[in-house]
N, C-alpha and C positions, 0 to 999 in steps of 0.2 A: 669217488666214483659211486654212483647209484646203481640197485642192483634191482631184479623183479622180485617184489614178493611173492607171485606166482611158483614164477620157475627157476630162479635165481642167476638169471642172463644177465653179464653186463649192459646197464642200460647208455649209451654215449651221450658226453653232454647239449642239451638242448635238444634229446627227442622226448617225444611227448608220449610216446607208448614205448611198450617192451619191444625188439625186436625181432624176438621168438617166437611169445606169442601174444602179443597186442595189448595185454594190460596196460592203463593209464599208469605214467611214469612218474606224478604226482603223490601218489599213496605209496611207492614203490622204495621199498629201501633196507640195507642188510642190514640186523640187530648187529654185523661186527663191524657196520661202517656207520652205525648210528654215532659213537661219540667223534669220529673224525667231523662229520659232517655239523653236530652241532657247534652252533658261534662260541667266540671266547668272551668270557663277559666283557665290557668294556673297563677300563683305567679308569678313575675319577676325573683325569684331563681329557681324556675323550668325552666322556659323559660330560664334559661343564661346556665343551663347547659344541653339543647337540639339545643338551635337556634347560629349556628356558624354568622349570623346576629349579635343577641344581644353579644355573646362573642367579635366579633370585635368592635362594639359600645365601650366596656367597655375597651378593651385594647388602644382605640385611647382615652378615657378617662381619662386613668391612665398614659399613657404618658404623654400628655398635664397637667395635674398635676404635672410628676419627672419635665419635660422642664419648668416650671414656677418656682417649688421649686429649682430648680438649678439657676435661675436667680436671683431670690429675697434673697435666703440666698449668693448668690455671692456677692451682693452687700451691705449686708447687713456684709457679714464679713471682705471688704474694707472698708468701712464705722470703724467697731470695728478695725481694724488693723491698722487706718491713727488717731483713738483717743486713743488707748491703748498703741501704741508702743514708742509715745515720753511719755506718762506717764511712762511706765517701764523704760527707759532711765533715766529716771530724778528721779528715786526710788521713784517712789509714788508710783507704785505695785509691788511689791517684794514678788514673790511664797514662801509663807510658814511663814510669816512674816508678812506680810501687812494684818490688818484686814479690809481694803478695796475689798479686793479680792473676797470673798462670795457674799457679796453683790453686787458688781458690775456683776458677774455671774448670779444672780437669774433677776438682772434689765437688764441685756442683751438679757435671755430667755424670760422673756416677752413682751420686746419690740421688738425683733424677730416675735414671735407669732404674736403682732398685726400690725405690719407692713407688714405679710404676708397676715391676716386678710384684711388687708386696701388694700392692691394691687387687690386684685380679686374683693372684692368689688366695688374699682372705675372704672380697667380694664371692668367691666362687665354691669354697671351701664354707663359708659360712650360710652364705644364703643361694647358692646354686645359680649365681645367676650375680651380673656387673649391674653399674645404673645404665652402660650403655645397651646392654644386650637385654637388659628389662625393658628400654624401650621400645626394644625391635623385635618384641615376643618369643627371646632365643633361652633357653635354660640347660644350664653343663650340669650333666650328670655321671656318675660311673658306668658302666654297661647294664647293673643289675637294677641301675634305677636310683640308690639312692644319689645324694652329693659326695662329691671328691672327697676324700682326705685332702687333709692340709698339703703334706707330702707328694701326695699325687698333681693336688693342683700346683704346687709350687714347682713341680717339673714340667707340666706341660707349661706353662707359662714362661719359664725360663729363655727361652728363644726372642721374646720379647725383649729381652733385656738392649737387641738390635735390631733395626729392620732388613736387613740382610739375613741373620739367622730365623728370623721368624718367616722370612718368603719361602727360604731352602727350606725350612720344618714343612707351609702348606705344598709348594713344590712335589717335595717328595713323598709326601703323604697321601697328593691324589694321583701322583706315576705311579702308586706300588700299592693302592686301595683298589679295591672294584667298586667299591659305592666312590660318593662324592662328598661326605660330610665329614672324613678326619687327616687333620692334619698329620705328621707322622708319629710325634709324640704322642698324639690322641690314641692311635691307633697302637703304640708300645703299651700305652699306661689302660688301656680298656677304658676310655673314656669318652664322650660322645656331647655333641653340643646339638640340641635339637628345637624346633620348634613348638611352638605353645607351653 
């Protein structure tokens, strides 16, 4: 409720003067109802889906993400394609037959995982910044400005390891951020991914 800063009459809402004594009801208002009536900032998911700002932030962010995962799993299935293919040659994996095969599958995907893990990590840790988010003029820094720790980056990056955990990390980071720029681990570890 708005009050007169005159004479301190409740003013009702949608009138446009005081009712007592006629002050514009625009300038009008109690220093005890000042913080009720101020807004709540908004969530970082509210803010992404009104500020065409934060929406661009986040698509030069997910690019920078595909353009990394396309590099690291390139190489990573040159790497599986110059150690698998003289195996198959030489029948030591043989589809359907070979009880090597499962296994060597489940040990592929997670050495995938963590060698994507490991790439952003050190990418980010050493030079503040991936080849994908160099592209898309984004640089990770600590809150104080310099580059992560090793450490530091290797946590925030961890979620990566799935794209499940990595939605629920940004997910939850912009329900329980008032800005729009950190994921939730970003936001535990003081760490910040910014432009230019």
């Amino acid at each position: 409720m708005a009050y007169c800063a005159k004479c301190g009459t409740a003013i009702p809402i949608g009138a446009r003067f005081c009712p007592s004594c006629g002050t514009p009801a625009e300038v009008a208002s109690s220093p005890f109802s000042a913080a009720a009536h101020s807004p709540m900032p908004d969530s970082g998911l509210s803010t992404l889906t009104k500020d065409s700002a934060a929406q661009e932030y986040w698509v030069k962010r997910l690019l920078a993400y595909v353009i990394d995962a396309i590099i690291v799993y390139a190489v990573i299935g040159l790497i599986a394609a110059a150690t698998v293919l003289p195996a198959f040659m030489m029948g030591v994996f043989v589809p359907g037959s070979s009880p090597q095969l499962p296994f060597f599958g489940g040990f592929l995907g997670t050495f995938s995982s963590l060698i994507f893990v490991l790439y952003f990590t050190f990418g980010e840790a050493i030079y503040g910044k991936t080849i994908g988010k160099g592209i898309m003029g984004l640089r990770v820094a600590a809150d104080g400005g310099a580059r992560p720790t090793l450490g530091g980056s290797f946590l925030r990056n961890l979620s990566k390891i799935n794209w499940l955990l990595l939605l629920l990390d940004v997910i939850l980071g912009l329900a329980l951020e008032k800005g729009y720029k950190k994921k939730f681990s970003d936001e535990t570890l003081g760490i910040s991914v910014s432009q230019g």
